[in-house]
C-alpha positions as CSV (number, residue, x, y, z in Angstrom):
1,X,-256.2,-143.9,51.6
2,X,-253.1,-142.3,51.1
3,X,-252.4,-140.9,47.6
4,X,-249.0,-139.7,47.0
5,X,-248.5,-138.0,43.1
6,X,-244.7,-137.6,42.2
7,X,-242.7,-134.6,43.1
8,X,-241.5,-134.8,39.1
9,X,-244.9,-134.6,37.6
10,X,-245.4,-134.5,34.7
11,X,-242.7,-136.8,34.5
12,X,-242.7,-136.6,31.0
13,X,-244.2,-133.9,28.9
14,X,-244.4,-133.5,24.8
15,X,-241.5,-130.8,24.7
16,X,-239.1,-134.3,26.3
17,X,-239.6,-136.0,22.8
18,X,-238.0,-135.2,19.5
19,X,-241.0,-135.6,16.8
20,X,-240.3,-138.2,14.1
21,X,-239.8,-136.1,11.1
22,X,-239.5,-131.8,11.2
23,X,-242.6,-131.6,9.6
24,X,-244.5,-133.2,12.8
25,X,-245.0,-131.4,16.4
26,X,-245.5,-133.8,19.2
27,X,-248.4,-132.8,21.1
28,X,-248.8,-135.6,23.6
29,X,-246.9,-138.2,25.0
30,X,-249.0,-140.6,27.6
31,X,-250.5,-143.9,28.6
32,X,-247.7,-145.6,29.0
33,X,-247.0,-150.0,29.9
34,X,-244.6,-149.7,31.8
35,X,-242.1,-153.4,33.1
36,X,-239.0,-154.6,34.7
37,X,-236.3,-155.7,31.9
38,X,-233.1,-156.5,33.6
39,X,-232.2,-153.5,36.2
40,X,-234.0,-151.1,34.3
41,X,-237.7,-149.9,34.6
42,X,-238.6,-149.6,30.9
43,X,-241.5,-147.7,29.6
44,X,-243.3,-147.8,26.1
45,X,-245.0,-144.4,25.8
46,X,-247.8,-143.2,23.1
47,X,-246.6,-140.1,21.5
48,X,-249.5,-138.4,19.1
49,X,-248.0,-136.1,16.8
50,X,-249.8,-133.8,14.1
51,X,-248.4,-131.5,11.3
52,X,-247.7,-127.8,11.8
53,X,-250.6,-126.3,10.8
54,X,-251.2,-122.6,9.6
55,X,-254.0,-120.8,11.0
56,X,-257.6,-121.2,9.4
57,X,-256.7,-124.6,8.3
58,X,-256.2,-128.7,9.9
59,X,-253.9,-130.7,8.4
60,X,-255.1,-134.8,9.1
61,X,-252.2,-137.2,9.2
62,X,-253.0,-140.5,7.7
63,X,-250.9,-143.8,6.8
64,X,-250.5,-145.1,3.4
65,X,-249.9,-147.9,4.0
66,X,-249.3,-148.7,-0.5
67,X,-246.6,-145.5,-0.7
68,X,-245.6,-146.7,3.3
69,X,-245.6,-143.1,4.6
70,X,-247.8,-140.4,6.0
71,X,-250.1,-138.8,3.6
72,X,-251.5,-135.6,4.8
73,X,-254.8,-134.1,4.4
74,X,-255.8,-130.2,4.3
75,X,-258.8,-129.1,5.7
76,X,-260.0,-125.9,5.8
77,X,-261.9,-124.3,9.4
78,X,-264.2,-122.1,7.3
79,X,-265.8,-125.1,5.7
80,X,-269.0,-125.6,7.2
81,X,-269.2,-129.2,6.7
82,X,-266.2,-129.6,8.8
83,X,-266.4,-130.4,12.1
84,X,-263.9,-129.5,14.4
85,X,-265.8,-129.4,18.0
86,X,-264.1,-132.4,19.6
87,X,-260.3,-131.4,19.7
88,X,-259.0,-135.5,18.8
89,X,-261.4,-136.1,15.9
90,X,-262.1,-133.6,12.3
91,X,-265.9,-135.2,11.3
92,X,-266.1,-134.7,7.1
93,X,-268.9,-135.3,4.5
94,X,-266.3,-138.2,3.1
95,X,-265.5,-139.6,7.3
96,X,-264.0,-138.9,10.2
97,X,-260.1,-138.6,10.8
98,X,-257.9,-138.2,14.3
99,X,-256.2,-134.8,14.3
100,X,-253.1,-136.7,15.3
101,X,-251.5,-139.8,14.5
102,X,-249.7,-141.7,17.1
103,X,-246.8,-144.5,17.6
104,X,-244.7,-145.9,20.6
105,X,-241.4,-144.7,21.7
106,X,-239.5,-146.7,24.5
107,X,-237.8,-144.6,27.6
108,X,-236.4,-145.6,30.3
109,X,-236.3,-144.1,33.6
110,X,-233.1,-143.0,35.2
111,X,-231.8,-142.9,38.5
112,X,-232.4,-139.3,39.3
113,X,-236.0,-139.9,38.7
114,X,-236.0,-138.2,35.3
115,X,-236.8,-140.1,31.8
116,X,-234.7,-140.8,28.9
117,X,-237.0,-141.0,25.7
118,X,-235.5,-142.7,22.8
119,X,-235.2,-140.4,19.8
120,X,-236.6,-142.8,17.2
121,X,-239.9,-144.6,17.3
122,X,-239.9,-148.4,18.4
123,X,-243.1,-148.9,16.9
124,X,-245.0,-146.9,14.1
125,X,-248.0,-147.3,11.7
126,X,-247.0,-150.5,9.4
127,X,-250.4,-151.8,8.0
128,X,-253.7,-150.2,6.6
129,X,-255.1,-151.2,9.9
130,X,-253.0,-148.5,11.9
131,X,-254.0,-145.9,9.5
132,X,-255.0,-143.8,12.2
133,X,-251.6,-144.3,14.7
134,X,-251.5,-147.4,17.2
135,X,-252.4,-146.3,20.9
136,X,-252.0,-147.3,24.4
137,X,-249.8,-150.1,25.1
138,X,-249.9,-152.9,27.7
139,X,-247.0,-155.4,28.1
140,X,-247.0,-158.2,30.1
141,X,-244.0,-160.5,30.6
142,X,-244.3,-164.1,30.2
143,X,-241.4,-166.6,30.6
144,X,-238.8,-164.3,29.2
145,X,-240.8,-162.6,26.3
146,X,-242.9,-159.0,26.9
147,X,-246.0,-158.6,25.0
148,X,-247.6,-155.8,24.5
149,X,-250.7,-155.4,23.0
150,X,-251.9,-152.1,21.8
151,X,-255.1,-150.3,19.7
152,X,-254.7,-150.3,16.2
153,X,-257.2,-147.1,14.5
154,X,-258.2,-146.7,11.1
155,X,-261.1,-146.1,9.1
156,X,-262.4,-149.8,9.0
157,X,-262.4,-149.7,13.3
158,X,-260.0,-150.2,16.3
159,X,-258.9,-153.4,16.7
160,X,-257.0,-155.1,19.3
161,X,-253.2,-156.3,17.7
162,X,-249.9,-158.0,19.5
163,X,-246.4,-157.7,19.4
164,X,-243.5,-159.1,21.1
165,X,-239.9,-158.4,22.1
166,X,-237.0,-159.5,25.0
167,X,-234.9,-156.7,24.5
168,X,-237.2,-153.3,24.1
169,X,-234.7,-152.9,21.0
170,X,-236.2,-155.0,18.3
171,X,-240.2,-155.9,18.1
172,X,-241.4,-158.9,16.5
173,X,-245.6,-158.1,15.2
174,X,-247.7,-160.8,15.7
175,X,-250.5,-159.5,14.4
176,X,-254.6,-158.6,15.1
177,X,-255.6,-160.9,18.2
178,X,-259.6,-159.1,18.5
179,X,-261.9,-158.0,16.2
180,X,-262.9,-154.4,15.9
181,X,-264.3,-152.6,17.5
182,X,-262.1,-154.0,19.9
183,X,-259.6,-152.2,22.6
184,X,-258.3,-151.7,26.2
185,X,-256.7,-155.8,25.8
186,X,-254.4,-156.7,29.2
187,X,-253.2,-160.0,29.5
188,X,-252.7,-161.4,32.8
189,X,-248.9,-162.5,33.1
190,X,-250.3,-166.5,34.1
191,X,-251.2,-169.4,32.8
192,X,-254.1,-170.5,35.0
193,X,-256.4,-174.1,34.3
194,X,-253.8,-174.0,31.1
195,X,-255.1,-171.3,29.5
196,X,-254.1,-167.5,29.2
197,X,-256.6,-165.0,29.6
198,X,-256.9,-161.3,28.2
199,X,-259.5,-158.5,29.6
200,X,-260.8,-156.8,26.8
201,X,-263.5,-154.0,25.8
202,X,-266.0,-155.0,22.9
203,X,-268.2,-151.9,21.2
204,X,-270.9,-151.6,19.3
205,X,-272.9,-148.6,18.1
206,X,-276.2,-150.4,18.3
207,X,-276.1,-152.8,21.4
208,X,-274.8,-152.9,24.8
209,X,-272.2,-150.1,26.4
210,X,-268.1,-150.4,26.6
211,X,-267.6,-152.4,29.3
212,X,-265.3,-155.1,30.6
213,X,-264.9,-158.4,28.9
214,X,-262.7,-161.3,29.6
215,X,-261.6,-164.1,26.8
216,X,-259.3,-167.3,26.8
217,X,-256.5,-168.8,24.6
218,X,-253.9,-171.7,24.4
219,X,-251.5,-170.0,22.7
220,X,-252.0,-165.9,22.8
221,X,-253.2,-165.4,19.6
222,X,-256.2,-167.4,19.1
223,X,-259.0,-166.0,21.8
224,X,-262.6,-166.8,22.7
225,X,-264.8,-168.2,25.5
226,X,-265.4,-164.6,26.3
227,X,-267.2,-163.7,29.1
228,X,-268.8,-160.7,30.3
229,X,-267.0,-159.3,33.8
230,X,-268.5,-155.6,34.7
231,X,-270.6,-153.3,33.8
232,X,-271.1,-149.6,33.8
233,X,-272.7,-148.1,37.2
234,X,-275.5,-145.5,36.1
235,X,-275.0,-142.7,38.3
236,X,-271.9,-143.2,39.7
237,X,-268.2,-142.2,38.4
238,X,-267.9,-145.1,36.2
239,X,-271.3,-144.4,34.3
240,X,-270.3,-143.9,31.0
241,X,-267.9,-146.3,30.2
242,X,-265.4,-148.7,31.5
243,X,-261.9,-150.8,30.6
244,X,-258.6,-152.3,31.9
245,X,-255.8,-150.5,32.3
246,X,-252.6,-151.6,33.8
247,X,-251.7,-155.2,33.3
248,X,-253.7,-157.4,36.0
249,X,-251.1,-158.9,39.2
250,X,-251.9,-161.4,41.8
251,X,-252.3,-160.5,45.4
252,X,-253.1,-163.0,47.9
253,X,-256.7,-162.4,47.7
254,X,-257.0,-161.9,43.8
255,X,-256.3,-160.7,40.8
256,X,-255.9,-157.0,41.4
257,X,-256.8,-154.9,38.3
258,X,-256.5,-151.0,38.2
259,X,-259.5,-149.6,35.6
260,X,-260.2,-146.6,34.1
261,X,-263.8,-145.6,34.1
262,X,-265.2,-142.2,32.4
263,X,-269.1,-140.3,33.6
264,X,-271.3,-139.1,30.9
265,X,-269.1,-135.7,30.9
266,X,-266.2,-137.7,29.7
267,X,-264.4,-137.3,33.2
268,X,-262.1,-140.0,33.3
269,X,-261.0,-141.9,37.0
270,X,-258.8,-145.0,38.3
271,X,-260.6,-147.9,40.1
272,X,-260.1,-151.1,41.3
273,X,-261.6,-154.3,40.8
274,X,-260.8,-157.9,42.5
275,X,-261.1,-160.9,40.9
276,X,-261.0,-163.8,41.5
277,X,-257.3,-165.7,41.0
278,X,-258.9,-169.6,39.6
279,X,-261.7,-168.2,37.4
280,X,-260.9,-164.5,37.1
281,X,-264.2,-163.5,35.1
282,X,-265.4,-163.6,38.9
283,X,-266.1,-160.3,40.9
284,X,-264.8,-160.7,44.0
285,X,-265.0,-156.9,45.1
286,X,-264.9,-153.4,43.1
287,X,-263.8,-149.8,44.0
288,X,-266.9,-148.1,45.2
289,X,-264.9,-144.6,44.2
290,X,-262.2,-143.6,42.7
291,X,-258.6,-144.4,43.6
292,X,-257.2,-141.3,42.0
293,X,-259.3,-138.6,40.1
294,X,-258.0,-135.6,38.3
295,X,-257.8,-133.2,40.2
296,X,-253.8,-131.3,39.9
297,X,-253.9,-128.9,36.9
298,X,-251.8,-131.3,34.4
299,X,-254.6,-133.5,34.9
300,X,-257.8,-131.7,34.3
301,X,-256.4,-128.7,31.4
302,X,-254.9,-129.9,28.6
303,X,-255.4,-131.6,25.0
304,X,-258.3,-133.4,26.5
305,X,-259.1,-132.3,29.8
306,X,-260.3,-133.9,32.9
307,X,-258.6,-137.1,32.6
308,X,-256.4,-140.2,34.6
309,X,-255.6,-142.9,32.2
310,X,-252.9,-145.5,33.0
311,X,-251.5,-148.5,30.8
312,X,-249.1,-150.0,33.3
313,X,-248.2,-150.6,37.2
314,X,-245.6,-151.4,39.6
315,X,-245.8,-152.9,42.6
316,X,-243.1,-151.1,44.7
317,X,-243.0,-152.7,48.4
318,X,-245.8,-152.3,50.1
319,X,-247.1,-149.7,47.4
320,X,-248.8,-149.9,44.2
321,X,-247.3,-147.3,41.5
322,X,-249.2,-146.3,39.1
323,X,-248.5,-144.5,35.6
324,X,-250.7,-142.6,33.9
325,X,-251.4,-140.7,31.1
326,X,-252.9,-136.9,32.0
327,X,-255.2,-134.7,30.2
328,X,-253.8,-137.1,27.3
329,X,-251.2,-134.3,26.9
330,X,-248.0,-135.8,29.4
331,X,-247.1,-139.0,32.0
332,X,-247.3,-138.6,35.4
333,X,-246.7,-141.2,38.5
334,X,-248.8,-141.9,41.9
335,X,-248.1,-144.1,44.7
336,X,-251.1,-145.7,46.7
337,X,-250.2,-148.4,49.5
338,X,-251.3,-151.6,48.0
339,X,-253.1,-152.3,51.6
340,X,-255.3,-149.0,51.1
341,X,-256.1,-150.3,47.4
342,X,-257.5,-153.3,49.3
343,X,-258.8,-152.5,52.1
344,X,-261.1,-149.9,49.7
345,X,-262.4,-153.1,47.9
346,X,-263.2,-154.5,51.4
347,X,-260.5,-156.5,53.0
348,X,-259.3,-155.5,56.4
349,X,-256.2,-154.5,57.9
350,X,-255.6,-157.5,60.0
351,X,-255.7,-159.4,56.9
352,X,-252.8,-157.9,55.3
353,X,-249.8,-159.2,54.7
């Protein structure tokens, strides 16, 4: 299968985007939704930002969301009750904080194959719920509105919330639409039977792993019948966990749905998985390995090593291009011919259109 990573990667890297006050440093920009608005190929981008910190100390961004700003907290590294081993998370006697907070910036990409990132936030931390920063966007365009759903963090869980817009200029919140702990929520662009349906990723600390769910609703807010669709695979590159990751589009065999899995070593990969396009909590076929791994060195050094994590596709001709979020540090871009994605989840060449 032919796998063809942009000549520009990283396409876009944290030193691209202005931070949103002087006091912050951006220190990853990644997992991007990316759609089509008009002639332009528009992308909404996480950026995770942190204040500049002096050394022996971590400063932990939080949102009031009473004062409406970001309060910051001082930690100090020679505390030995502070826990600083994992590079995202600062672990406390009182709880645990992220060691960034992050919002959504829009960009678009221009001709020349280079991004233009807007300098002010399109989205930021409005509600005690996104205490913690609001992550990984989807959006999926239906009739003439985008929605995007996206991971809302704070202290009482991660939950799944929605907001809409037609222009990429002005965003209109609807609100949480799953319960925590809750992320990883793609809708599929299509009404099918009537109903809308959104894959989604349930947790719980005491039963059952992250793994793939499916749920229905009449009118995008309200979801349930939920369904389990796939599991983890002990052993294999998708052992540890699993979830969507670019928005699900129809092929003539399926629904065809790039995932990300992660191994017990928190190695994180790109998949595929078929499903079927009447009742899509059916498996019709599944990536028996990767479609892309990290492998370039943007992709397995960086704020968090070892990892491919994407939030949006195109379909491009007859290829499938993927964005992704690497080492969740800076965007980068792959091509993979839609017929190889396939023919990897068992359909032949002679059946390809």
């Amino acid at each position: 299968m032919r796998v063809t990573r942009s000549h520009h990667n990283p396409r876009i890297q944290p030193a691209d985007v202005i931070p949103s006050s002087p006091a912050m440093q951006v220190i990853g920009v990644f997992n991007p939704g990316v759609a089509c608005h008009n002639d332009e190929t528009v992308f909404l981008v996480r950026v995770a930002e942190r204040p500049i910190c002096k050394e022996g100390e971590c400063l932990v961004p939080v949102f009031d969301a009473v004062s409406r700003e970001i309060r910051i907290r001082r930690f100090l590294l020679a505390d030995s009750k502070i826990d600083v081993s994992d590079a995202r998370v600062v672990k406390t006697p009182e709880g645990n904080y992220l060691t960034s907070i992050s919002h959504l910036r829009v960009a678009r990409l221009q001709p020349d194959g280079s991004f233009r990132v807007d300098q002010q936030p399109a989205l930021m931390p409005q509600t005690e719920y996104e205490a913690y920063g609001i992550e990984d966007p989807r959006i999926t365009l239906i009739g003439d509105v985008y929605y995007v759903t996206y991971s809302a963090i704070s202290d009482r869980g991660i939950v799944a919330a929605l907001a809409t817009t037609r222009d990429f200029r002005e965003f209109e919140r609807a609100g949480i639409i799953f319960h925590p702990d809750n992320k990883d929520v793609a809708l599929f662009p299509s009404l099918s039977g009537g109903k809308y349906y959104a894959l989604h990723r349930p947790s719980s600390s005491l039963y059952g792993r992250p793994e793939i769910w499916i749920a229905e609703s009449e009118d995008l807010l309200c979801w349930g019948n939920h369904k389990h669709v796939m599991g983890v695979r002990p052993g294999s590159w998708d052992s540890g966990r699993i979830g969507a990751s670019a928005v699900p589009f129809l092929t003539d065999y399926g629904w065809l749905e790039i995932y990300h899995g992660a191994d017990e070593h928190n190695r994180y990969c790109l998949g595929a998985v078929l499903l079927d396009t009447e009742e899509p909590w059916k498996v019709l076929a599944r990536s028996p390995s990767p479609i892309l791994t990290p492998e370039m060195p943007y992709e397995t050094d960086g704020f968090f090593g070892k990892v491919v994590f994407s939030c949006g596709a195109l379909v491009i001709g007859t290829d499938v291009q993927i964005f992704y979020g690497a080492s969740d540090t800076s965007i980068a871009s792959v091509e993979i011919p839609l017929s190889g994605i396939l023919e990897q989840l068992g359909v032949t060449i002679r059946e390809v259109v």
